[in-house]
C-alpha positions in Angstrom: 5.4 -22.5 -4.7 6.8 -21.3 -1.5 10.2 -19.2 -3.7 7.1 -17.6 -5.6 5.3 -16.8 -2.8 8.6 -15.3 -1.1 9.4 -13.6 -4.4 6.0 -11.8 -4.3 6.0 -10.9 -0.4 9.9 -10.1 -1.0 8.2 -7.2 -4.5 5.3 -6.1 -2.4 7.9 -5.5 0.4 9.9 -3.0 -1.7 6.7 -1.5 -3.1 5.6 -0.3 0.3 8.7 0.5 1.4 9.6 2.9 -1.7 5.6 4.0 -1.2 6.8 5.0 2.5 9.7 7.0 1.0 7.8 9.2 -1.1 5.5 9.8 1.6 8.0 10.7 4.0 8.6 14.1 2.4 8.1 16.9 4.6 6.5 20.1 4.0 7.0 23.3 5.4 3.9 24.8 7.5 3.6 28.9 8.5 0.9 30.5 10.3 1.3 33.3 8.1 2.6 32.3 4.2 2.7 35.3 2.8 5.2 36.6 5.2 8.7 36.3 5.3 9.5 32.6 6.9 10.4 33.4 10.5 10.6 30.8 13.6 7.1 30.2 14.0 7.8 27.8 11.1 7.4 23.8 11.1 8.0 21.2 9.1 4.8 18.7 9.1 4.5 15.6 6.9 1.7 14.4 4.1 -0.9 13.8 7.2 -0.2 17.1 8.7 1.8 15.9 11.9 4.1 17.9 13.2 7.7 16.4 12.8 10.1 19.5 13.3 8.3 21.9 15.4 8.6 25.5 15.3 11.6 27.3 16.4 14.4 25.4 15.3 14.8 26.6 11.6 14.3 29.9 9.6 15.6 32.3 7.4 14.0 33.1 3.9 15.5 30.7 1.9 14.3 27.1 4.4 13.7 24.7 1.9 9.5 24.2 1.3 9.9 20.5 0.9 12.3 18.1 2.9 13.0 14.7 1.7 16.3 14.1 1.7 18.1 17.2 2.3 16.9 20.8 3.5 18.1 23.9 3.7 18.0 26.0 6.8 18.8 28.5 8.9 19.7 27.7 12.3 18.0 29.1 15.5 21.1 30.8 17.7 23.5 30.2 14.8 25.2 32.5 11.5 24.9 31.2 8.6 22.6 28.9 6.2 23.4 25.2 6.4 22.1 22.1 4.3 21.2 19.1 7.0 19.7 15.6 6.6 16.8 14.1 7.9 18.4 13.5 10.9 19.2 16.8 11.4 22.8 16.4 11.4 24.5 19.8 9.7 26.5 18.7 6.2 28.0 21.4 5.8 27.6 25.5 5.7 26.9 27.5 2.4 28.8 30.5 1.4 26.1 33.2 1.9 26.0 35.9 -1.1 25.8 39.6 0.0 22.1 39.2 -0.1 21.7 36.7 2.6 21.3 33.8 0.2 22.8 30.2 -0.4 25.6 30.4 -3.0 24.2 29.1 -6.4 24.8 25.8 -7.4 27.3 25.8 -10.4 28.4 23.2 -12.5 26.6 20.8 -10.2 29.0 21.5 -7.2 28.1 25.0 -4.3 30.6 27.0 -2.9 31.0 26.1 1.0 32.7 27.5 4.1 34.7 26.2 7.4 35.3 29.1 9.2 37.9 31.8 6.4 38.0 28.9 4.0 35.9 27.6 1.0 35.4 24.6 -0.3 32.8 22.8 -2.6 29.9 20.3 -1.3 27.0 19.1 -3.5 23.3 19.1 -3.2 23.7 15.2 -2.1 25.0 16.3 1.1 28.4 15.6 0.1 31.9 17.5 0.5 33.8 17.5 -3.0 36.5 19.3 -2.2 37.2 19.9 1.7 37.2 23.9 2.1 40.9 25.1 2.0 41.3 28.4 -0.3 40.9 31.8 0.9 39.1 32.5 -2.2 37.7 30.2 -4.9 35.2 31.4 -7.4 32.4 29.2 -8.9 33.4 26.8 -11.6 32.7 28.1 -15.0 31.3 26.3 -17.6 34.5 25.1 -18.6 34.8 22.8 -15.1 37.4 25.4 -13.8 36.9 27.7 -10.8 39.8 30.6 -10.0 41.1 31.0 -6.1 43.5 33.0 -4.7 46.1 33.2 -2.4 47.4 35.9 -0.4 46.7 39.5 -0.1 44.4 41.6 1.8 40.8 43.9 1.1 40.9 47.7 0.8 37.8 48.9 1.0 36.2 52.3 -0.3 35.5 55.3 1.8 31.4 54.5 2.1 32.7 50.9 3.3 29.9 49.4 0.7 32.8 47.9 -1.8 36.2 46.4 -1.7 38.9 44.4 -3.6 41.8 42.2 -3.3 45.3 43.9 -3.3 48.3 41.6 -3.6 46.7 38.6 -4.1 47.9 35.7 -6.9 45.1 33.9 -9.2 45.4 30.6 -9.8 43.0 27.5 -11.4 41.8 24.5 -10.4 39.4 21.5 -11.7 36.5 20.0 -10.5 38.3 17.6 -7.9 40.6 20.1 -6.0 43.6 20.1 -8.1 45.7 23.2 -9.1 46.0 23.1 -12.9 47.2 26.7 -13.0 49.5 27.7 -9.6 48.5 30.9 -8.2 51.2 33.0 -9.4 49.3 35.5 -11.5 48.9 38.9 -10.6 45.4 39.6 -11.3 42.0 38.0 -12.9 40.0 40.8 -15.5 37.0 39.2 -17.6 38.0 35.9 -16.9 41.3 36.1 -18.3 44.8 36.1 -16.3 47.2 38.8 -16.1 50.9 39.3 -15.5 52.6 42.4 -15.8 50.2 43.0 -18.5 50.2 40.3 -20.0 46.8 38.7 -20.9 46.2 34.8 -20.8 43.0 33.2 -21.9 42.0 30.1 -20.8 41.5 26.6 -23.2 39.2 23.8 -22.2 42.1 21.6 -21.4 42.9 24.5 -18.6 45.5 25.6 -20.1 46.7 29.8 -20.7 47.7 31.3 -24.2 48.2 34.2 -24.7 45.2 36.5 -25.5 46.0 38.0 -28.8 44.5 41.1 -29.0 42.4 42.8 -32.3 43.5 45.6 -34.3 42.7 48.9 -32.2 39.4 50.0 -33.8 39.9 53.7 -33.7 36.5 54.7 -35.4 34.6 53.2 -33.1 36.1 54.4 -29.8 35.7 58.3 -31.3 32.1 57.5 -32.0 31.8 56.2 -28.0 33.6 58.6 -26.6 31.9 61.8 -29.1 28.4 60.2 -27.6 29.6 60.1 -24.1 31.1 63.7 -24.1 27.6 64.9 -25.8 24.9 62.3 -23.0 26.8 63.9 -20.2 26.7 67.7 -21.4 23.4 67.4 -22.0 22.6 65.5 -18.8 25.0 68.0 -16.5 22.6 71.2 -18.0 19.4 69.1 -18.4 18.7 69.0 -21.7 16.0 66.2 -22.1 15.3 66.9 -25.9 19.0 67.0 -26.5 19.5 63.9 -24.8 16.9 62.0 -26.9 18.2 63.4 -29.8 21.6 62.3 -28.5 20.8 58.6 -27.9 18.7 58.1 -30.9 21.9 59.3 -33.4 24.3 56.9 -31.4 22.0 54.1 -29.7 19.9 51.5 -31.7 16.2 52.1 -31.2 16.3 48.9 -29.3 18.4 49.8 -26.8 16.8 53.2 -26.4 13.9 51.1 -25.4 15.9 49.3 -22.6 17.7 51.7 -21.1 14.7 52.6 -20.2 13.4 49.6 -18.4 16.8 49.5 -17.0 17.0 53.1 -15.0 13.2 52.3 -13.7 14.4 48.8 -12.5 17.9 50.2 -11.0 16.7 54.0 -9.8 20.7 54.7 -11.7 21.3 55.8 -15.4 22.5 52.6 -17.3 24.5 54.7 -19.7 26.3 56.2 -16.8 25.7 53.8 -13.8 25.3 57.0 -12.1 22.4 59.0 -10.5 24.0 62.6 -11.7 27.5 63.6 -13.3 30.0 65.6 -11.8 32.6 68.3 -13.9 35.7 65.7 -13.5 33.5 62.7 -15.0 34.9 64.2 -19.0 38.4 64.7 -17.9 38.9 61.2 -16.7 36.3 59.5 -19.2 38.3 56.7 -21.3 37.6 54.4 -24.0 39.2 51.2 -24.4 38.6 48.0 -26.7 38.7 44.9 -24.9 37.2 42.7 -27.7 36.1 42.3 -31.2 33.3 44.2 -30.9 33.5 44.9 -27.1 34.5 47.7 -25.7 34.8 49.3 -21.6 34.0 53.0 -20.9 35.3 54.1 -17.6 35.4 57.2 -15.7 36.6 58.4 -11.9 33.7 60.2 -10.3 35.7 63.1 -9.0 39.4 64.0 -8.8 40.2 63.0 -5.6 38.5 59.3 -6.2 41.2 56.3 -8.1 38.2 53.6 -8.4 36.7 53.8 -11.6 33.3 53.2 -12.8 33.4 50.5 -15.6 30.7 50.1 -18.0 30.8 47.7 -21.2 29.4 48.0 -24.1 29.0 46.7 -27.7 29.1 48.4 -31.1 27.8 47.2 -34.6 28.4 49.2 -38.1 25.3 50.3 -39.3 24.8 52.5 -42.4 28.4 53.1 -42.7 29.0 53.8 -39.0 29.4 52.8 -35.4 26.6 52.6 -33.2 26.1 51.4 -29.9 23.6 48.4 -29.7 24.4 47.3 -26.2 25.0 48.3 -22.8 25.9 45.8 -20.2 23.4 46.5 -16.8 24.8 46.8 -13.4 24.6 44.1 -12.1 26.7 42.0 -14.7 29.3 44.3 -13.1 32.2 44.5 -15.6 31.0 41.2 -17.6 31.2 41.8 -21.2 30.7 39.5 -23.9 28.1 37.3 -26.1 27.0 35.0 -23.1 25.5 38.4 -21.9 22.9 38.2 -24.4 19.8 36.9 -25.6 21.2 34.0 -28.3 23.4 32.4 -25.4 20.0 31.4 -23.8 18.5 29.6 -26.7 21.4 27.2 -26.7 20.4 26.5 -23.2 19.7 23.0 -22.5 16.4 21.9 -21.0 14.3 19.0 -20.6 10.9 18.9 -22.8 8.2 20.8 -21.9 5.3 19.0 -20.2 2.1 21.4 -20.6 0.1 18.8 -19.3 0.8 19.8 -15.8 0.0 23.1 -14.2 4.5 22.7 -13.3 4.8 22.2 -16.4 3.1 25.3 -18.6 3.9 27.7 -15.9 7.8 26.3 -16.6 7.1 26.6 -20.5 5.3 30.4 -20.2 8.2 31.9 -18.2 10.8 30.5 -20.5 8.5 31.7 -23.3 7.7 35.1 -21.9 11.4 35.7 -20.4 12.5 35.4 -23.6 10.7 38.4 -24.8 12.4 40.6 -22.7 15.9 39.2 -23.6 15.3 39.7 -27.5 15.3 43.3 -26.9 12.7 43.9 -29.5 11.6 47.6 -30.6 7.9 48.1 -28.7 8.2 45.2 -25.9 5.2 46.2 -24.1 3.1 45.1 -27.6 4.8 41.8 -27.6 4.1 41.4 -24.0 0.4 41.8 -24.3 0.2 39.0 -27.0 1.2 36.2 -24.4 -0.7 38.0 -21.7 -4.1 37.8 -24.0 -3.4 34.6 -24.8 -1.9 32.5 -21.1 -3.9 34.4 -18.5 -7.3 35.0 -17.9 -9.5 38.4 -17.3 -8.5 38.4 -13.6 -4.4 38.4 -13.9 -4.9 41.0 -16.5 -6.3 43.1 -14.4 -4.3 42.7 -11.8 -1.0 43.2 -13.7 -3.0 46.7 -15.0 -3.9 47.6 -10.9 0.2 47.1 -10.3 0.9 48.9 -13.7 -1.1 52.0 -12.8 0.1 51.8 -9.2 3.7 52.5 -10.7 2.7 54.8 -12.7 1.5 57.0 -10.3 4.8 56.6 -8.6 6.5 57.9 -11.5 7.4 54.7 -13.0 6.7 53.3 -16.1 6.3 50.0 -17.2 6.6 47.7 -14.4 5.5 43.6 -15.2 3.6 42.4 -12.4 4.9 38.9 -13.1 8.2 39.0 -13.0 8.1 41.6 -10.3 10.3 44.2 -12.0 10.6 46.4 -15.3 13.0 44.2 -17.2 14.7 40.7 -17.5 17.9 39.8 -18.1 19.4 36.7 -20.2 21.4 35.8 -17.6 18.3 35.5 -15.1 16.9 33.3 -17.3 18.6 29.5 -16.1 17.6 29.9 -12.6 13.8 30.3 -12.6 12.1 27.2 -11.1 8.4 26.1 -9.9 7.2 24.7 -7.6 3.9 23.6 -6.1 2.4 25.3 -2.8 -1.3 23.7 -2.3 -4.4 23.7 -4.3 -3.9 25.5 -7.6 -1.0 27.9 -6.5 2.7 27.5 -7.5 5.6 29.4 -6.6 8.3 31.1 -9.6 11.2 32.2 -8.4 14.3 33.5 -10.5 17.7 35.4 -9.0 18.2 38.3 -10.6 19.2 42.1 -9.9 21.3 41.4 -7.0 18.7 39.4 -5.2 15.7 36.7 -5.6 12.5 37.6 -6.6 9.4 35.2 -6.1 5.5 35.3 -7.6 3.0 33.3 -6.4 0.6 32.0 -9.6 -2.6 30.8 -9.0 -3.4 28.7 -12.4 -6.8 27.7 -13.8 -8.0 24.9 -16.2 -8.8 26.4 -19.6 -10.1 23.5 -22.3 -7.1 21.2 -22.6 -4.6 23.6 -20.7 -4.1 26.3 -18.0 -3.8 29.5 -17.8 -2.4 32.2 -15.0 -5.4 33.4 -13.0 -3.9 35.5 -10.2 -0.4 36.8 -9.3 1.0 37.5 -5.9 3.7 38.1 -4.0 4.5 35.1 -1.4 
């Protein structure tokens, strides 16, 4: 009797104890939500209590909930940190040129110690004690590029700059060098020495990239569109230019190119505002793939850093046309990850549309996914999932924000994802959250930066639907 009665005191001892865990969670309290977390910020727990007061932690990215682990900005300090609940500092993030966290990759984040980098987890934990000058994040292969050596030039507005000198090397996910740093450059994720091109296998090992057969037709039909776009761009010719586009581009990517200068402000077939008479001379086509190839041109004759733009061709009707463009801010990325079909074999967890988390997580996927099929006449598949997920209310408001734009000039801007296109490559890091009441938070990084929406949902029969959108 008494080792049952100790067994039970011993089960209810662990229940409350675990029931104290969960409850221990803090939440992040501002005066003023919807504007950008500052340090009249506090952390306060389920009661409302205040446990961290304000002053102490900031910074746009502070982590809304803090169990274990949070993510702050320090008071007095650079930098954005992850600490405990004791408020001891774990270690300090590698901030992106935007001011945010590096992304978590492969289940490991890119950390510093003062001019070196490392890798800690989201546990709190430092994987690989920070030691390169450089280190990329590890690919989905498990293997992650650093450097050694060299030095930064910069360009003459200051905004850019690149590693001259330097030697590329490889290592795996625990800090070992699988590949020495004895390679003289790293181009679209292959290696190069004295041009020589090495790809790399899944064991982490380099072969030699064997390159395809120069495809000859298809760099005259890219370079005859090019030569045409910018004439008739340089003496603004807009009904020569449609005409242009729609004998070399698929009607597709007509359609994107124009969600893409409307979400850049830039011409995505020239990454450029305007062109310039030097822009022909130097313009160059070269194949880089199977179907991939990299336009590049110098913006005038006294500049040696090109612009590089990829794109792909298909044959169609006994031709080459162009039937993808790769947007800014993939940089010099080229490749099938870039599109839509390398997010369907994403993996994720079953949807739950039971939950308010859980439709809002199953819509966005849904929805996103539009967008990154590059259909012909978007804005009509659009307003199928908008009639159907949100109610009168949203509608309207995502027709307010439409028209807004439009009187602006711009055309086609989607109130819910906060911009006039999606990317594919966007697509893994939207997440949501709860705030209070109905409202949730989606967030996604994307076009050089994060955007968030804050969703009110409402109950409709046996589901939800999106009742207003906001910004945070």
């Amino acid at each position: 009797m008494k080792a049952i009665t100790f067994f039970v005191i011993f089960q209810l001892a662990c229940v409350f104890r675990l029931a104290a865990q969960q409850n221990d969670t803090l939440y992040l309290y501002c005066p003023d939500p919807y504007e950008e977390v500052d340090l009249r910020c506090e952390y306060r727990n389920a009661q409302g209590e205040t446990v961290i007061p304000a002053g102490k932690y900031h910074g746009p990215w502070l982590s809304r909930k803090f169990a274990k682990f949070a993510i702050v900005g320090i008071k007095g300090r650079q930098g954005i940190y992850l600490i405990d609940r004791a408020e001891r500092i774990l270690f300090e993030f590698l901030g992106t040129g935007e001011g945010a966290p590096d992304d978590v990759s492969n289940g490991l984040v890119r950390i510093v110690d003062g001019d070196k980098m490392g890798f800690g987890n989201m546990e709190g934990e430092i994987v690989i004690k920070p030691r390169f000058e450089y280190v990329s994040s590890f690919r989905e292969d498990g293997f992650a590029i650093f450097k050694e050596g060299g030095r930064r030039e910069y360009s003459d507005d200051g905004e850019h700059w690149w590693y001259v000198d330097a030697k590329w090397g490889l290592i795996n996910k625990k800090g070992e060098i699988v590949v020495p740093a004895i390679y003289d450059e790293v181009r679209h994720g292959r290696f190069i020495q004295k041009e020589r091109e090495y790809d790399i296998t899944h064991e982490g090992k380099l072969v030699e990239y064997q390159r395809t057969t120069e495809n000859k037709e298809a760099i005259s039909a890219i370079k005859e569109f090019y030569k045409r776009y910018i004439g008739c761009v340089s003496s603004n010719r807009p009904q020569s230019m449609t005409r242009v586009k729609s004998s070399f581009l698929t009607p597709e990517l007509i359609e994107r190119i124009g969600r893409l200068g409307e979400s850049t402000g830039i011409d995505p077939i020239l990454r450029s505002q305007d062109v310039s008479k030097d822009m022909l001379s130097s313009l160059n086509v070269r194949q880089v793939d199977k179907y991939w190839f990299m336009v590049s041109y110098t913006w005038d004759a006294k500049s040696d850093q090109k612009r590089e733009i990829p794109l792909r061709v298909k044959r169609c009707g006994g031709r080459y046309i162009i039937d993808y463009i790769t947007p800014i801010w993939n940089g010099a990325q080229y490749g099938d990850h870039l599109l839509w079909y390398w997010k369907r074999e994403w993996s994720r967890l079953p949807y739950d549309d039971s939950t308010p988390t859980g439709f809002l997580e199953r819509f966005y996927d849904e929805y996103t996914a539009v967008y990154c099929d590059m259909p012909e006449h978007l804005a009509d598949k659009l307003s199928w999932w908008r009639e159907h997920y949100l109610t009168d209310n949203a509608r309207k408001q995502m027709h307010e924000a439409e028209e807004a734009e439009k009187r602006d000039g711009h055309i086609g801007y989607d109130l819910l994802i906060d911009d006039f296109d999606f990317d594919a490559t966007w697509r893994p890091f939207i997440t949501v959250e709860h705030a209070d009441g109905d409202t949730y938070i989606v967030r996604y990084s994307g076009n050089g930066g994060s955007k968030s929406r804050r969703i009110e949902v409402a109950k409709s029969g046996s589901s939800f639907r999106i009742n207003a959108i906001g910004p945070l």
